[in-house]
C-alpha positions as CSV (number, residue, x, y, z in Angstrom):
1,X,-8.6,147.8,-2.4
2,X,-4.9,146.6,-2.5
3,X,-5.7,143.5,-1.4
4,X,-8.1,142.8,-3.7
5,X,-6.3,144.2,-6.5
6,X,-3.5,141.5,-5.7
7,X,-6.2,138.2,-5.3
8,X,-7.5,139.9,-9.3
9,X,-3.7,139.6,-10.4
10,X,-3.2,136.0,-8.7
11,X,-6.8,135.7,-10.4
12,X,-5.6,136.3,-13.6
13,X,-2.0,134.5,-13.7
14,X,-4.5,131.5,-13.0
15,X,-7.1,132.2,-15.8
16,X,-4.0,132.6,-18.1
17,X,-3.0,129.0,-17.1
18,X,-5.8,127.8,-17.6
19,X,-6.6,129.1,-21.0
20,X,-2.8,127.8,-22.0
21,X,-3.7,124.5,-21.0
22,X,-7.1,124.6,-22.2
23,X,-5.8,125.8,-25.6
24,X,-3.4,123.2,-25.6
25,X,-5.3,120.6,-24.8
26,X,-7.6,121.5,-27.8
27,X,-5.1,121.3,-30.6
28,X,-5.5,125.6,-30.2
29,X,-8.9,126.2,-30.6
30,X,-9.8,129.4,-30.9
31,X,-7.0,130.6,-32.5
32,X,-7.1,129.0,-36.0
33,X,-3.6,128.8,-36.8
34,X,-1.7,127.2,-33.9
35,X,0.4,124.7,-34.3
36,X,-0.4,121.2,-32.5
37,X,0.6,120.5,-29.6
38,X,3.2,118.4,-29.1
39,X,3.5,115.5,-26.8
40,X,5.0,117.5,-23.8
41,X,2.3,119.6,-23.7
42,X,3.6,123.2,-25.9
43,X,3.5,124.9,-28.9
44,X,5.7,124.9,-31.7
45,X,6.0,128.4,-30.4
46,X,6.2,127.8,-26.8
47,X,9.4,126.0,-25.2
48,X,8.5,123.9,-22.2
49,X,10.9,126.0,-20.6
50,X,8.6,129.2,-20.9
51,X,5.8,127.0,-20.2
52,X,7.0,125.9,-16.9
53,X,7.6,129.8,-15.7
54,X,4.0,130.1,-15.9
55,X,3.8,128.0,-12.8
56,X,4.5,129.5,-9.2
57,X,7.5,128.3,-7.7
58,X,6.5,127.1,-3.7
59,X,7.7,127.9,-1.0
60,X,7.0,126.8,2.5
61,X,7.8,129.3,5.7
62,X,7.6,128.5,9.3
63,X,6.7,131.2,11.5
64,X,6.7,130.8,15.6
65,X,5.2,134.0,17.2
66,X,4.4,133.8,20.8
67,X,1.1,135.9,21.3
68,X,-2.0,134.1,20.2
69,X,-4.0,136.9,20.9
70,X,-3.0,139.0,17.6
71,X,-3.5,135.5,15.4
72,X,-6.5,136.7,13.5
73,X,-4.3,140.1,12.7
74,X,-1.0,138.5,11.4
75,X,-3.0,135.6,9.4
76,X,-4.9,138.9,7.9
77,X,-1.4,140.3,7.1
78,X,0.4,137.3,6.0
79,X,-2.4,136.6,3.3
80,X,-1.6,140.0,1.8
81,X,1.8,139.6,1.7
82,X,1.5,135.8,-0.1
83,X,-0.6,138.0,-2.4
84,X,2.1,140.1,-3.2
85,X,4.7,137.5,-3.7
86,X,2.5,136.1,-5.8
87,X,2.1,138.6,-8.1
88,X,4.9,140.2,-8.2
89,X,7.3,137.1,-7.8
90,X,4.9,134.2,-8.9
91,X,6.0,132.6,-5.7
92,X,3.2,130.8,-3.9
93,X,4.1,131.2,-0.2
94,X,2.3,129.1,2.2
95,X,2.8,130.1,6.3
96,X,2.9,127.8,9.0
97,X,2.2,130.1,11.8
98,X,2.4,128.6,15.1
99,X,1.0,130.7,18.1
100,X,2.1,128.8,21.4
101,X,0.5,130.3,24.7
102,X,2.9,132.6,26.0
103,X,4.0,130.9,29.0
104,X,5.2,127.7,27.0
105,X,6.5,129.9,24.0
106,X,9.9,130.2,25.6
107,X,10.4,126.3,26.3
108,X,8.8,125.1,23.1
109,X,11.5,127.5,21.1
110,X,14.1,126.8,22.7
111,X,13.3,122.9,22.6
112,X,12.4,123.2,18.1
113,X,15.7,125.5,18.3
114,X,18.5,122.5,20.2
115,X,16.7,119.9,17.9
116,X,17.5,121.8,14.5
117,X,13.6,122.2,14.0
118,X,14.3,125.6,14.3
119,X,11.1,127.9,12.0
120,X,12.5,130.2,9.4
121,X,11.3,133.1,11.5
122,X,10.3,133.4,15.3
123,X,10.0,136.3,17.9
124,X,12.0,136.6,20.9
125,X,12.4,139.0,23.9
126,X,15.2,141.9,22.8
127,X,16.9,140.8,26.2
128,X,17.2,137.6,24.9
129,X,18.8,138.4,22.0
130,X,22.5,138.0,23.3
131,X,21.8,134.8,24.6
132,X,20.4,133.5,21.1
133,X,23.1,135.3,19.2
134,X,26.0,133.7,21.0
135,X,24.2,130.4,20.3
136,X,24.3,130.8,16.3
137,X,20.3,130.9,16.7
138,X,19.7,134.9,15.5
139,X,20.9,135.7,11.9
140,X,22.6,139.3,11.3
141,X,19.8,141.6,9.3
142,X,22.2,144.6,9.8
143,X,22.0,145.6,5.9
144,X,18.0,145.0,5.6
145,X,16.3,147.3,4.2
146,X,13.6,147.7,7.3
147,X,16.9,148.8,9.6
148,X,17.0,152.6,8.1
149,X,13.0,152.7,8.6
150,X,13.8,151.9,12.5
151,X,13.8,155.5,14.7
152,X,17.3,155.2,16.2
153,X,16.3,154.8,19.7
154,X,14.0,151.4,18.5
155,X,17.3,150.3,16.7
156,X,19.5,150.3,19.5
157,X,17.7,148.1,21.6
158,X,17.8,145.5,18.7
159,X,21.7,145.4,18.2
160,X,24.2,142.8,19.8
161,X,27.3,143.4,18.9
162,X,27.1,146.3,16.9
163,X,24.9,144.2,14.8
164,X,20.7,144.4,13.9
165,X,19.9,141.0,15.5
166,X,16.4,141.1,14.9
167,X,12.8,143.0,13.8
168,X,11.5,145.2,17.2
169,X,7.8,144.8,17.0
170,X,6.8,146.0,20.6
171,X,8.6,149.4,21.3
172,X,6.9,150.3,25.1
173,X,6.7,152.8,27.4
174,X,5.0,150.9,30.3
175,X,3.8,150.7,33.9
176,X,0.5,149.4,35.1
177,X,-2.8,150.1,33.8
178,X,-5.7,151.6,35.4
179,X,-9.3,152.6,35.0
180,X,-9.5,156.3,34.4
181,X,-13.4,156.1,35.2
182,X,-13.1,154.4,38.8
183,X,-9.8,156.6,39.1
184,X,-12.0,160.0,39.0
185,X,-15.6,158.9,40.4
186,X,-13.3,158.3,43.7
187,X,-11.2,161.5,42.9
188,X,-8.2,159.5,42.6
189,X,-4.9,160.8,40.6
190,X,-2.1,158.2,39.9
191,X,-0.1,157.9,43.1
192,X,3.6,158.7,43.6
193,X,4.7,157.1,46.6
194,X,4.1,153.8,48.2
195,X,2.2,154.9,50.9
196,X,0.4,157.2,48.3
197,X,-0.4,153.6,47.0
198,X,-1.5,152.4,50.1
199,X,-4.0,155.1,50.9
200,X,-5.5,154.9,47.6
201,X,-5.9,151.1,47.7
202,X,-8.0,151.8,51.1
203,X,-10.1,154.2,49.9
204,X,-11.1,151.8,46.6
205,X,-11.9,149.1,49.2
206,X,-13.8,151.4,51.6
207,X,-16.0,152.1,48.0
208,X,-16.1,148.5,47.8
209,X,-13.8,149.0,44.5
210,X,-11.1,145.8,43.8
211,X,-7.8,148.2,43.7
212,X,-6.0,145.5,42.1
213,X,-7.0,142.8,39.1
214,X,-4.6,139.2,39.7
215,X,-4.3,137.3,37.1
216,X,-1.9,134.5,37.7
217,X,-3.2,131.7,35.5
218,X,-0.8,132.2,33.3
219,X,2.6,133.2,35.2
220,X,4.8,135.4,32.9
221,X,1.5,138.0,34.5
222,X,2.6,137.8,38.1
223,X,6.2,138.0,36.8
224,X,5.2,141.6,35.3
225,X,4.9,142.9,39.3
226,X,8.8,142.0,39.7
227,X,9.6,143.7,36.2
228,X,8.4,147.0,37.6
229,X,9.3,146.9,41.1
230,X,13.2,145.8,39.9
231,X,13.5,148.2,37.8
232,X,12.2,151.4,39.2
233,X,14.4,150.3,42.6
234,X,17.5,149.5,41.0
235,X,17.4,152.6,38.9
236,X,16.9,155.0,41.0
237,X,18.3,153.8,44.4
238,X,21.0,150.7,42.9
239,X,22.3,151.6,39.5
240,X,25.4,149.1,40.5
241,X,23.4,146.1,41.6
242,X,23.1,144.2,38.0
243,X,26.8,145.0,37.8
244,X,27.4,143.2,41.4
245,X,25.3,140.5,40.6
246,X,27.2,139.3,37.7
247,X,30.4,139.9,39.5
248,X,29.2,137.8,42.2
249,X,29.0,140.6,44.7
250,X,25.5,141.1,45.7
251,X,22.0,140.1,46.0
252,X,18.4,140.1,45.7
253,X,18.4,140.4,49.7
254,X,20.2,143.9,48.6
255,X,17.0,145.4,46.9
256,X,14.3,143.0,49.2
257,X,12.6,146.4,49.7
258,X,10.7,144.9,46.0
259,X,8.2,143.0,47.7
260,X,6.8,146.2,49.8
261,X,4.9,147.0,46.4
262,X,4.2,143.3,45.6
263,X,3.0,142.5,48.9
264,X,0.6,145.4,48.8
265,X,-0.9,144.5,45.3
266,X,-1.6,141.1,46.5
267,X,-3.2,141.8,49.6
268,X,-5.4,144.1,48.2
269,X,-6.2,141.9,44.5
270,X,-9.0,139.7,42.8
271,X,-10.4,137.0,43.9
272,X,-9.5,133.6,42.8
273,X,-6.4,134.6,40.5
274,X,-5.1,131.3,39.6
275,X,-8.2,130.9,38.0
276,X,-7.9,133.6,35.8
277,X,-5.7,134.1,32.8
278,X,-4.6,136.8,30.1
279,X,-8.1,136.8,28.2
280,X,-10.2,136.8,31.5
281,X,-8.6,139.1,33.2
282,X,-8.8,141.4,30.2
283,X,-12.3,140.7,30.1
284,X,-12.4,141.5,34.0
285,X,-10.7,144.8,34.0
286,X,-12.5,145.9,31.0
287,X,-15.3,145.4,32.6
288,X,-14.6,147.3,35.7
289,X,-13.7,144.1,38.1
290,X,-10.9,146.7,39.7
291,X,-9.0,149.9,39.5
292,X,-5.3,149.2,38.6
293,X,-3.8,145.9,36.6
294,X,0.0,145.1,36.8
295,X,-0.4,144.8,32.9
296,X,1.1,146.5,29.7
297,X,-0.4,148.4,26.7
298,X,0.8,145.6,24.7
299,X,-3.1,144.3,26.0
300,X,-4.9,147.4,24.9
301,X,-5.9,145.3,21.8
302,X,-7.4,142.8,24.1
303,X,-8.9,145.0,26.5
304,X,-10.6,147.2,23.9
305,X,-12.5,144.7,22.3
306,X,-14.3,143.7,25.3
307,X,-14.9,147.2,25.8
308,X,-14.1,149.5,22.9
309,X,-15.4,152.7,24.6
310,X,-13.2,151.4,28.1
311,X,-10.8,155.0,28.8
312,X,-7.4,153.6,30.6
313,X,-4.2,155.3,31.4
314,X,-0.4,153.9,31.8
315,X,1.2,154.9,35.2
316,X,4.6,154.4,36.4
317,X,3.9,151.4,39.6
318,X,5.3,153.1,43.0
319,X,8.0,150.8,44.9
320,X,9.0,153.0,47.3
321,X,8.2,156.5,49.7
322,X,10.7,158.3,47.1
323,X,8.8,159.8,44.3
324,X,12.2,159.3,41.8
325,X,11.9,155.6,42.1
326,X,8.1,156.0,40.5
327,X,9.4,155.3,37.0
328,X,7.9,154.2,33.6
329,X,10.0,151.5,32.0
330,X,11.0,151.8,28.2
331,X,11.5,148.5,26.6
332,X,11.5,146.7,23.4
333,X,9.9,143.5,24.2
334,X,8.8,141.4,21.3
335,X,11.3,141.1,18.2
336,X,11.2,139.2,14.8
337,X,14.2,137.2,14.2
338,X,15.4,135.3,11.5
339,X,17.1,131.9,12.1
340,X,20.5,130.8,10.0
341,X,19.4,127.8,8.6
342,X,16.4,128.8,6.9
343,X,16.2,127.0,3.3
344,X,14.2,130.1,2.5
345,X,15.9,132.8,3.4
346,X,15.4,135.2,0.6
347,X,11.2,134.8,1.5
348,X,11.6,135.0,4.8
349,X,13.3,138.2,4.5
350,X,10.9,139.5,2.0
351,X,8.4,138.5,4.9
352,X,10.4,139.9,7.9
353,X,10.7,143.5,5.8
354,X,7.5,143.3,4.7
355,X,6.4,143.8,8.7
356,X,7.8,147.5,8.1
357,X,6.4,147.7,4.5
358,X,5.9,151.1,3.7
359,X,2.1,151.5,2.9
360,X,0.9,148.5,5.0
361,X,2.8,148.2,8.3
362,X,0.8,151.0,9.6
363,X,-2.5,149.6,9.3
364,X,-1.0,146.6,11.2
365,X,0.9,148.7,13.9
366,X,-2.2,150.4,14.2
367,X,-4.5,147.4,15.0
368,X,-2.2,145.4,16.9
369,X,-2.3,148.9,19.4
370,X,1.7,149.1,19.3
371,X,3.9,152.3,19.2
372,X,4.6,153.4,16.1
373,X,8.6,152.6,15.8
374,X,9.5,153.8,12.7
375,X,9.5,156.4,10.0
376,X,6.7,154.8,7.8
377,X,4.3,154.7,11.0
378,X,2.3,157.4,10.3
379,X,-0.5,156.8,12.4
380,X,-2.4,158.9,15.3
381,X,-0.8,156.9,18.9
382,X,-3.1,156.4,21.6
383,X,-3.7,158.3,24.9
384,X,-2.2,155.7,27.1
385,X,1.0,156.4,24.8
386,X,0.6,160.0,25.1
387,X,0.5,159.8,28.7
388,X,3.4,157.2,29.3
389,X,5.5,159.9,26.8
390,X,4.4,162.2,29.6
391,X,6.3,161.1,32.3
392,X,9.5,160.0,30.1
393,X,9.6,163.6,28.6
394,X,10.0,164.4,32.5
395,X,13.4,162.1,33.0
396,X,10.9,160.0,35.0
397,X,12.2,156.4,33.0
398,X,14.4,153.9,32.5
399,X,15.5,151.5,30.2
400,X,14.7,148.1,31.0
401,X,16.6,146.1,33.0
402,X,18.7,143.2,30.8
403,X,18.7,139.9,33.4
404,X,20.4,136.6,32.9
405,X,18.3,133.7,30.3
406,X,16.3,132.3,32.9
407,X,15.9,134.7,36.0
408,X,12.4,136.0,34.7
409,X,11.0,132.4,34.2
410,X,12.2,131.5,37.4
411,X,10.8,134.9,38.7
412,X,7.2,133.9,37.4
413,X,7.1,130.7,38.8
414,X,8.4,131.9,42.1
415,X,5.8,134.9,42.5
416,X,2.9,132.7,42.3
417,X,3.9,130.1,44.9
418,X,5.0,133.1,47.0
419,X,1.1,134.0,46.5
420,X,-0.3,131.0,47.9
421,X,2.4,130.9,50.4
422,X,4.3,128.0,49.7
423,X,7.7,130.1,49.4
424,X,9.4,133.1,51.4
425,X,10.7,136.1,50.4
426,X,14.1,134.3,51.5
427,X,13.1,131.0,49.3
428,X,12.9,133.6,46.5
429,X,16.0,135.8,47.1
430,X,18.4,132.2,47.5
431,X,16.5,131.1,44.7
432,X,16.8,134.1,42.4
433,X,20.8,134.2,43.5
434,X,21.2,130.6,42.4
435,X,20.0,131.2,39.1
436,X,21.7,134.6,38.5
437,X,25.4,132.8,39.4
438,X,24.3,130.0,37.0
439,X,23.8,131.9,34.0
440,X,26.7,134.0,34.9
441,X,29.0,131.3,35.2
442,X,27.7,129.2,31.9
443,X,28.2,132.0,29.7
């Protein structure tokens, strides 16, 4: 209804245009007693200056946004908001909205960002943030309206500096997904403990049940595996080690128990992986190709419309026999940021706030499958979130972990050439090290 009720206003600022021209193109026919036009197109009693504020001003906006599946969503929503500036600003927005696969996203940015091509919005990690901040990429949004609409929690993982750096769009509560059905036809529960883990995977196999779905096509997947395993063993059983690391005092060879849990996903996964990407293995776990999937809810979008009746639950991944290290990691992931040397920079901001507008960013939020993350989300969360709450309400969480630019990339691409065995866990741990000191010692 709202969206129509904005195409009939655009509809009608253009019939009006059109009968002004028409009517001055006529002499003013129909009206019997306007004067002629003259020869710059107006009325005696219209000044080409009010003639020319019948015409939308236009405006241009870059957007980078680095998931491709929600495309068909955020077109949806951008139309509406071009709508709106259209009527209520006569501004005639058009949106370039680039959607780079996610495992280039990072590079291509980064690359559009040195040259000065940089888009007038794009998203980045919230661990990133300092990293772009420092660089005069990220522009300070600190007195924007959508900040008092953040819950405070959601806000905090957001600021640099005492600063709002950027729009949160992904506020999680994650761990691995798995297949409540295949879970209770082999009266499974979520397992605590790695060995726990390791009994479960042998009874899925003895069923002739996958436990584990590998999809390593695309490698930020893979990379998820050393997300979870980090950070539930450095929480519970290192809180120092980031602390050492960027001191220069420790190692990866400190917390090497990370691969126990890797190691067992991997030898009991999929077929095939590097065959499989983000959409087929969404495709394959909705389908019941195997139990578990080192994946977040951020796919539940995906998931579900391969299989909108599919029940799956959020569990906190094992990495260890001690239960406390069996945490569910909270996280902002995706943010909107707004770069400094937009041209447009009043628009884009009516775009970036717009993403928390008060009647429509629920509907959004909703369909995109996120956690609601502020006041105006007013819609019912999902199961999986109700159950990841579950565990946090329990002191069973952490925050995620905030690593150097560049230790995660080089984490992906590492895990899947320790897959087909062309690296150690020592190639990885001296690897890992190098790049930690590097970033270290360049900022």
């Amino acid at each position: 209804m709202k969206r129509a009720l904005y195409l009939l206003l655009a509809l009608t600022m253009t019939a009006a245009l059109a009968a002004c021209s028409s009517g001055n193109n006529s002499g003013g026919a129909g009206s019997g007693d306007t004067a002629s036009p003259s020869a710059s197109g107006a009325t005696a009693s219209e000044t080409p200056a009010e003639t020319a504020k019948l015409d939308p001003t236009k405006v241009e906006l870059k957007v980078f946004m680095s998931f491709p599946r929600f495309k068909d969503q955020f077109e949806s929503y951008f139309a509406q908001f071009k709508a709106k500036q259209l009527a209520e600003k006569n501004i005639d927005v058009t949106i370039q909205l680039e959607m780079p696969n996610a495992d280039q996203a990072k590079q291509i940015l980064q690359s559009r960002l040195s040259s000065g091509d940089a888009p007038d919005l794009y998203t980045l990690h919230a661990n990133d943030i300092p990293t772009y901040f420092d660089a005069g990429y990220v522009a300070d949004l600190t007195g924007q309206p959508f900040v008092g609409k953040l819950y405070e929690a959601v806000a905090e993982t957001v600021k640099y500096e005492g600063k709002v750096a950027a729009l949160p769009l992904e506020s999680l509560s994650w761990g691995y997904l798995y297949n409540k059905k295949i879970f209770a036809d082999n009266g499974l529960t979520p397992p605590q403990t790695l060995d726990e883990m390791k009994a479960a995977a042998e009874k899925l196999q003895a069923a002739d049940v996958k436990p584990f779905l590998l999809a390593f096509q695309e490698s930020w997947i893979p990379q998820l595996m050393m997300a979870l395993s980090l950070g539930g063993t450095v929480s519970s059983a290192h809180p120092d080690w980031i602390d050492k690391m960027n001191a220069g005092e420790a190692s990866y060879a400190d917390v090497r128990s990370v691969f126990d849990i890797i190691d067992l996903i991997m030898a009991n996964g999929t077929d095939k992986p590097f065959e499989t990407g983000n959409e087929a293995g969404s495709a394959e776990f909705a389908s019941g190709g195997a139990a578990m999937w080192v994946q977040g809810p951020w796919n539940a979008e995906t998931i579900l419309k391969v299989n909108p009746d599919m029940e799956f639950g959020v569990a906190p991944l094992p990495v260890s026999n001690d239960p406390e290290g069996t945490m569910i990691n909270l996280a902002t992931s995706t943010s909107l940021a707004l770069s400094p040397t937009s041209k447009n920079q009043e628009v884009a901001l009516d775009l970036l706030n717009y993403i928390l507008d008060d009647k429509d960013s629920s509907a959004l939020f909703e369909e995109l499958k996120f956690n609601p993350i502020a006041t105006v989300h007013t819609y019912e969360v999902f199961p999986w979130v109700n159950e990841a709450s579950e565990y946090v309400s329990q002191g069973k969480a952490y925050l995620d972990l905030k690593l150097p630019n560049g230790v995660t990339d080089e984490t992906a691409k590492l895990l899947q050439s320790y897959y087909a065995k062309d690296v150690t866990q020592d190639d990885i741990i001296a690897s890992l090290d190098k790049v930690w000191r590097t970033a270290v010692n360049s900022n």
